[in-house]
PAZAPA-4460 file (N, C-alpha, C; in steps of 0.05 Angstrom, whole numbers, plus 32768, in hexadecimal, padded with zeros to 4 digits):
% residues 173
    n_x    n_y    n_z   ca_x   ca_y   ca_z    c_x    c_y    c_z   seq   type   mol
   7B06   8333   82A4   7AFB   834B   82AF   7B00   8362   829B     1      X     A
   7AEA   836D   8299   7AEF   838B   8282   7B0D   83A0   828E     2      X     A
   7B13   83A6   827B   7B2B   83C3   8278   7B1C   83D9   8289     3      X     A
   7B01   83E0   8284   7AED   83F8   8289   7ADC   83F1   8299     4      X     A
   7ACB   8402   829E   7AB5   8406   82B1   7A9E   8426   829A     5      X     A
   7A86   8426   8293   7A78   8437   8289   7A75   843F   82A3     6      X     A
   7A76   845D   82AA   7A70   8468   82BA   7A5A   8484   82B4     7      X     A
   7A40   8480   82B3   7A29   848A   82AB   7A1E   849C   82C0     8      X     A
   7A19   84AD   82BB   7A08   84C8   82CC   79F2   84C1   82B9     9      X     A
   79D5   84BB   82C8   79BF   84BD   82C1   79AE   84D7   82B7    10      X     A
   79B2   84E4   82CA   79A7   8506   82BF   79B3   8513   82AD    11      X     A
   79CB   850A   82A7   79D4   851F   8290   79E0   850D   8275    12      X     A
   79E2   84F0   8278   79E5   84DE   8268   79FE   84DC   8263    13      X     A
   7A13   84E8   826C   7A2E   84EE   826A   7A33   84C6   826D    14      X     A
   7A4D   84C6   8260   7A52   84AB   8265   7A77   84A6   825E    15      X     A
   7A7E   84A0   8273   7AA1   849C   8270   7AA7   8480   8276    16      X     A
   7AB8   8474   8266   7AC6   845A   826E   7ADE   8463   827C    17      X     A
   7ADF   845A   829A   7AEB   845C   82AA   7B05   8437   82AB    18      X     A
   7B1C   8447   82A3   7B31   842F   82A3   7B3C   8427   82C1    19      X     A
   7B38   8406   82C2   7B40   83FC   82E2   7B5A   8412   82E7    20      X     A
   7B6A   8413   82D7   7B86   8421   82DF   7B83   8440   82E4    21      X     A
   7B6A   8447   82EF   7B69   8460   8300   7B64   845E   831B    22      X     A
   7B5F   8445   8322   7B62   843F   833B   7B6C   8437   8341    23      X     A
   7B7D   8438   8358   7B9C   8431   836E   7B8D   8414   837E    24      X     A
   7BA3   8409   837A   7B9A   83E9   838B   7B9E   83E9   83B1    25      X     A
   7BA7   8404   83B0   7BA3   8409   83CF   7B8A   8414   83D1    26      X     A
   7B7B   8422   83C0   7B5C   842D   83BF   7B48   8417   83C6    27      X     A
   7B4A   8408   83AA   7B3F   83E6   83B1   7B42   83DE   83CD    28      X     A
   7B59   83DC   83D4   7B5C   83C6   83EA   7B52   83E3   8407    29      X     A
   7B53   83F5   8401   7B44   8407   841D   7B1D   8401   8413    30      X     A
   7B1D   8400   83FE   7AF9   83FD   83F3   7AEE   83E5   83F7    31      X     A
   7AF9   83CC   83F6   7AEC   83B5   83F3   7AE6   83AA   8415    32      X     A
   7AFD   83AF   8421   7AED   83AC   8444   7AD8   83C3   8450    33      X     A
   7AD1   83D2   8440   7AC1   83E6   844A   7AA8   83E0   8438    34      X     A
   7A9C   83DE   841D   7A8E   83D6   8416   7A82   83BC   841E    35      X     A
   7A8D   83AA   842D   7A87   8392   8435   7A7A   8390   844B    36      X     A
   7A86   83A0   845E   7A81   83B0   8477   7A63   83C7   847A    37      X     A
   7A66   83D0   8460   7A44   83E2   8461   7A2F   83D3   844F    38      X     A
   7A33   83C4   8441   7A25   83A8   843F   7A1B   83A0   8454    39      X     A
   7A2A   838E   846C   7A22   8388   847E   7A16   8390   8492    40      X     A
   7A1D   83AB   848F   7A12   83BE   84A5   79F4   83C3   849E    41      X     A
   79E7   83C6   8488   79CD   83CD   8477   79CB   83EE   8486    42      X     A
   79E0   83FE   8491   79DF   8419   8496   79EE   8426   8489    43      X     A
   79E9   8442   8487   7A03   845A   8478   7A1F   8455   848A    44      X     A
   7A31   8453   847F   7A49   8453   848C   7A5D   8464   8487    45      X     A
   7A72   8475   8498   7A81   8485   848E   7A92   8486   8474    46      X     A
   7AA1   848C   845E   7AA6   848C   844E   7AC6   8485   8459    47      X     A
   7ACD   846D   844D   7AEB   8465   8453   7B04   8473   8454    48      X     A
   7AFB   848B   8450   7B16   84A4   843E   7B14   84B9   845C    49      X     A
   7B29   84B8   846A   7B2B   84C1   8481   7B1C   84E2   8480    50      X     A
   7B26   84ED   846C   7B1A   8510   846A   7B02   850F   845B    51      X     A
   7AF7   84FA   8459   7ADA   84FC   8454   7AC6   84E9   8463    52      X     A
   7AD1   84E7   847C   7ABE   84D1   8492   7AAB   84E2   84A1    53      X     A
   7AA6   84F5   8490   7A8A   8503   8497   7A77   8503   8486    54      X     A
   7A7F   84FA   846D   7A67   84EE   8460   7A64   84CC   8462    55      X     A
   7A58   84BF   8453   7A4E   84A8   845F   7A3E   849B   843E    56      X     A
   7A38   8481   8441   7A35   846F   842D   7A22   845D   8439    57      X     A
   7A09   8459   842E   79FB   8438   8430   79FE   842D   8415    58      X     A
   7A0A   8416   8415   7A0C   840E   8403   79F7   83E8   83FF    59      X     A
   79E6   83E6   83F8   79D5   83D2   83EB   79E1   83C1   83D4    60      X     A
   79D2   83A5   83D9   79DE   8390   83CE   79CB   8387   83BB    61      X     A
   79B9   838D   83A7   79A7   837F   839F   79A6   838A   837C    62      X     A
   79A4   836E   8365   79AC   837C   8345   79C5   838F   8343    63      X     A
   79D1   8385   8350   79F1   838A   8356   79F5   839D   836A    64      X     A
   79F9   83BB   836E   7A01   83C1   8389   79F3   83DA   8383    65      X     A
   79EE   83E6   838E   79E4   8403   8394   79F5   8414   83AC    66      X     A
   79FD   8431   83AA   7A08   8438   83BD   7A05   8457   83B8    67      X     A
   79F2   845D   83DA   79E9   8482   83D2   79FB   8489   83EE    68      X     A
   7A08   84A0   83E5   7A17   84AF   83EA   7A0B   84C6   8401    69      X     A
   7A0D   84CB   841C   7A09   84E6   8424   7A13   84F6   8430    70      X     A
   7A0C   850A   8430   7A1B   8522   843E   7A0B   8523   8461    71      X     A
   7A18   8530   846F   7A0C   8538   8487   7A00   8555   8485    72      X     A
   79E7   8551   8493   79D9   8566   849B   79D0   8577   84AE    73      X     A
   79E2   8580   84C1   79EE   858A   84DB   7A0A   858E   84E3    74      X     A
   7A11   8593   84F5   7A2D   8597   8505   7A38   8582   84FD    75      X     A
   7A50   8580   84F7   7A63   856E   84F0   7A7B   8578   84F3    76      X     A
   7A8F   856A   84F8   7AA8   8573   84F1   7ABA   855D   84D7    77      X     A
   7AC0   8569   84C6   7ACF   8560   84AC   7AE8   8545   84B8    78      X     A
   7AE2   8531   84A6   7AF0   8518   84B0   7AE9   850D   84C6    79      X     A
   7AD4   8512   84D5   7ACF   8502   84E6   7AAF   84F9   84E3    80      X     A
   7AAE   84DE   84E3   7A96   84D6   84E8   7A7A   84E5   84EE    81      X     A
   7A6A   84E9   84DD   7A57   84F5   84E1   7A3A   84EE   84F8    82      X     A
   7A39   84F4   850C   7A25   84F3   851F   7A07   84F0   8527    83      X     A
   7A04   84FE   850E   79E3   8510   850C   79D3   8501   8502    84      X     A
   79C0   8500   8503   79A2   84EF   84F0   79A2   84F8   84DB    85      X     A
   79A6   850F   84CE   7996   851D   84BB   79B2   8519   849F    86      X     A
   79AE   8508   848E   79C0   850B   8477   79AA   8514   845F    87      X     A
   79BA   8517   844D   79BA   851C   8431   79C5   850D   8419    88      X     A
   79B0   84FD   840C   79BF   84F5   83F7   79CA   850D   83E4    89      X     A
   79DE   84FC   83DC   79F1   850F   83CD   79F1   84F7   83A8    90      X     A
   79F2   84E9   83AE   79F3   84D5   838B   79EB   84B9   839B    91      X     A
   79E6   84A9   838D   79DD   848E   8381   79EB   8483   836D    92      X     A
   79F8   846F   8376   7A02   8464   835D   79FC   8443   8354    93      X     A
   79FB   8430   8347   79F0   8419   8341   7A06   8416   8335    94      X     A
   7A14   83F6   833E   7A2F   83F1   832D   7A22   83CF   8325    95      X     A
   7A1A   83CB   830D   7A1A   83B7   8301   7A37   83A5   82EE    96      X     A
   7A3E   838A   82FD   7A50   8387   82F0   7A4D   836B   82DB    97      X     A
   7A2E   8365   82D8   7A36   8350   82CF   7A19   8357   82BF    98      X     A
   7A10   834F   82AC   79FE   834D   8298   79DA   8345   82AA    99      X     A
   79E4   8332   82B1   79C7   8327   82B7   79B9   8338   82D1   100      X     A
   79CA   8345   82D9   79C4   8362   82EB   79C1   8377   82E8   101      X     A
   79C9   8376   82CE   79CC   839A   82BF   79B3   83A6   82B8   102      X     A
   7997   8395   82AF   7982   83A2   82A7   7974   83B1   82BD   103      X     A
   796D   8393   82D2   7961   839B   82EC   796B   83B1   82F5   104      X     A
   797C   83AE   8303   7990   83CD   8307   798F   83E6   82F8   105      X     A
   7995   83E7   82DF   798B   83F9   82CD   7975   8409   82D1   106      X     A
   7952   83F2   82D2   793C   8401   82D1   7934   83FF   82EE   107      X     A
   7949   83F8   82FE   7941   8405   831F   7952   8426   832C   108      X     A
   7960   8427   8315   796F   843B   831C   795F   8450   830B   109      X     A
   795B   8447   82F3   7945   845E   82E0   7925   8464   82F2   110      X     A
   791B   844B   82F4   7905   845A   8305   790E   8462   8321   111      X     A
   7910   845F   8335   7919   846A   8345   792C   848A   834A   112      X     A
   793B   8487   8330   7952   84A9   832E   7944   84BA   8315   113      X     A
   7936   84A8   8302   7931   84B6   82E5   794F   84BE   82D5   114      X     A
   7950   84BF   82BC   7964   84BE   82AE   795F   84D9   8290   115      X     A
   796F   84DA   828C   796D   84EA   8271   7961   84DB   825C   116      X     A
   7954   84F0   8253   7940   84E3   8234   795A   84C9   8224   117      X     A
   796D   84DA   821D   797E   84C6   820C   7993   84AB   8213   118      X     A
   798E   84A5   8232   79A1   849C   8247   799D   8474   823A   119      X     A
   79B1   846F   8235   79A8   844E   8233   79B8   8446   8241   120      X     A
   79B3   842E   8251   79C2   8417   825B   79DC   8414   824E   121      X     A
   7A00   841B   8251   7A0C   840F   824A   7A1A   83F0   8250   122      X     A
   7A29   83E1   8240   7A30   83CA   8247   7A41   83CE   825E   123      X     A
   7A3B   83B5   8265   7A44   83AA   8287   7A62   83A4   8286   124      X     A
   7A75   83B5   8296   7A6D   83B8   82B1   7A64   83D5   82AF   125      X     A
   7A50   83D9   82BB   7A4A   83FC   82C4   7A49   840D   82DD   126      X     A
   7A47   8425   82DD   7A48   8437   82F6   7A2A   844C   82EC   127      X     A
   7A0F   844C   82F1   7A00   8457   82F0   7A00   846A   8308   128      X     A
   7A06   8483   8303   79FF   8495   8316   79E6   84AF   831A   129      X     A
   79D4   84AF   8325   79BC   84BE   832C   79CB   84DC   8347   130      X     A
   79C6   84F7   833B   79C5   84FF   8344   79B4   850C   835A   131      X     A
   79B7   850B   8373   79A0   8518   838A   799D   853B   838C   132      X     A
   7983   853F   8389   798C   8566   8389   798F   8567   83A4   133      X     A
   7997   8561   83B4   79A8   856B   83CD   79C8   8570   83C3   134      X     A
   79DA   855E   83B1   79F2   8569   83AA   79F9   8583   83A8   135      X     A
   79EA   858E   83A7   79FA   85AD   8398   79FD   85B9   83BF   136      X     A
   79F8   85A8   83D3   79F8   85B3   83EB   7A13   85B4   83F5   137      X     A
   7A20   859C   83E5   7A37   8593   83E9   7A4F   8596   83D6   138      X     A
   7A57   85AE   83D4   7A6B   85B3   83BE   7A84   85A5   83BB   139      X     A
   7A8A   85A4   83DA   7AA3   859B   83D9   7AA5   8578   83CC   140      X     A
   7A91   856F   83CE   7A8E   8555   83D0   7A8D   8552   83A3   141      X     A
   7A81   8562   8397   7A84   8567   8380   7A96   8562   8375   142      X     A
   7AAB   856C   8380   7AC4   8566   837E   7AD7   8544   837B   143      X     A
   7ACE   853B   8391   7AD2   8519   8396   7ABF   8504   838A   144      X     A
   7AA8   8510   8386   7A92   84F7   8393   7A9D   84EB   8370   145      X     A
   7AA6   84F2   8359   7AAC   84DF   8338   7ABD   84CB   833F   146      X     A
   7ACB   84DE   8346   7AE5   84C0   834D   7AE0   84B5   8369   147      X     A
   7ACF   84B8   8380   7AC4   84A3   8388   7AB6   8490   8382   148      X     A
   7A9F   849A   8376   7A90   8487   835C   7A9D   846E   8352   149      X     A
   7AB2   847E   8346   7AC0   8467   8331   7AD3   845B   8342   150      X     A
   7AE0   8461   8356   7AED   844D   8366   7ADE   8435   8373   151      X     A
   7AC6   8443   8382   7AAC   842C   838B   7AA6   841B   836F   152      X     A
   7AA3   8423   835E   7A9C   8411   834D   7AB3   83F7   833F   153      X     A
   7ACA   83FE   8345   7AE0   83E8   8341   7AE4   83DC   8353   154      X     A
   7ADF   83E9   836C   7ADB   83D3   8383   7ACC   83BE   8385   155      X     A
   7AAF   83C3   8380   7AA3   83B5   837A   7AA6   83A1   8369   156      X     A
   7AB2   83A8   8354   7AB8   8392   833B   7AC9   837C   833D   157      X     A
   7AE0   8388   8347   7AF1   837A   8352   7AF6   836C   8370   158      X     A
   7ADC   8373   837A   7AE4   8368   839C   7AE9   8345   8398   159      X     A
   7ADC   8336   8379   7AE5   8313   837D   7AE3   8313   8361   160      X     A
   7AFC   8311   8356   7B07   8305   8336   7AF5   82F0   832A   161      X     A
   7AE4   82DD   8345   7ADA   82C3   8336   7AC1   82D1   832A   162      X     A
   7ABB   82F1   8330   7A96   82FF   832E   7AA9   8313   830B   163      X     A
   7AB4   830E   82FC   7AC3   8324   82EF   7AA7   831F   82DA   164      X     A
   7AAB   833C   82CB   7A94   8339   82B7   7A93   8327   82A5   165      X     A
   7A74   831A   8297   7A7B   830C   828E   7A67   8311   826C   166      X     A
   7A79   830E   825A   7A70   8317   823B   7A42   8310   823A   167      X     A
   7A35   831C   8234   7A1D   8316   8230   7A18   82FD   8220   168      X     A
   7A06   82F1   8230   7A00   82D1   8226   7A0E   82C1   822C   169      X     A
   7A28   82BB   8244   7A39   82B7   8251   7A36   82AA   8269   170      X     A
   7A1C   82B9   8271   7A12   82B3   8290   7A15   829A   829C   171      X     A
   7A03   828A   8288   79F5   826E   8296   7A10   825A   829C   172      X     A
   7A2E   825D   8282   7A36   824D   8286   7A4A   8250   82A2   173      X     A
***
């Protein structure tokens, strides 16, 4: 399994290698029953982090995982489960961890979010993130939503050791 994770903002091409050892293995182990859980659900689900279970997550399974982020758009009260119909995406993120997923993913996340002129695909494993212009609605969330990002995305990576990345041209065997 890689040391890193590329963690890519599409609109502004920014790109950080995010090291597993920023995330707490109690993070993982609160992330990986809840990603599994909004998988199965195919609905937004509250966000596992008690003071932020008023925003919410669908997270998709397809050219590795997709997961958009939103805010509520009405009455709410903070940490509690949000009620209302009306959300807001807030980001999109595409976590590719293995090569033969990385392209597809890539140019579903480029057409669908658009990217910066100079933005390329880095090597796998990655965190492609698309920003929604509803964000700036949500300041506070500005704040969290990087290092949510990058925690969802080691979750992911790591939810089964036997899926760890695997070097390009690697695949078949």
């Amino acid at each position: 399994m890689s040391n890193y994770i590329n963690h890519v903002t599409l609109t502004t091409g920014h790109c950080r290698r995010s090291p597993r050892d920023e995330v707490s293995d109690e993070t993982l182990a609160l992330l990986h029953p809840w990603m599994t859980a909004a998988i199965e659900s195919g609905n937004p689900m509250p966000l596992p982090v008690p003071a932020l279970a008023h925003y919410s997550a669908h997270v998709l399974r397809d050219r590795g995982v997709m997961v958009t982020v939103y805010g509520p758009l009405g009455p709410h009260i903070a940490g509690q489960p949000y009620r209302g119909e009306r959300l807001a995406p807030l980001v999109t993120l595409g976590i590719a961890q293995r090569s033969r997923e990385a392209a597809p993913l890539w140019r579903m996340m480029v057409d669908m979010f658009g990217a910066a002129e100079a933005v390329k695909m880095p090597s796998v494993p990655w965190c492609a993130v698309a920003l929604h212009p509803t964000l700036p609605m949500f300041l506070d969330a500005v704040g969290w939503l990087g290092d949510f990002e990058r925690c969802v995305a080691w979750a992911w990576i790591t939810r089964n050791p036997a899926l760890a990345s695997v070097p390009p041209g690697d695949e078949a065997k």
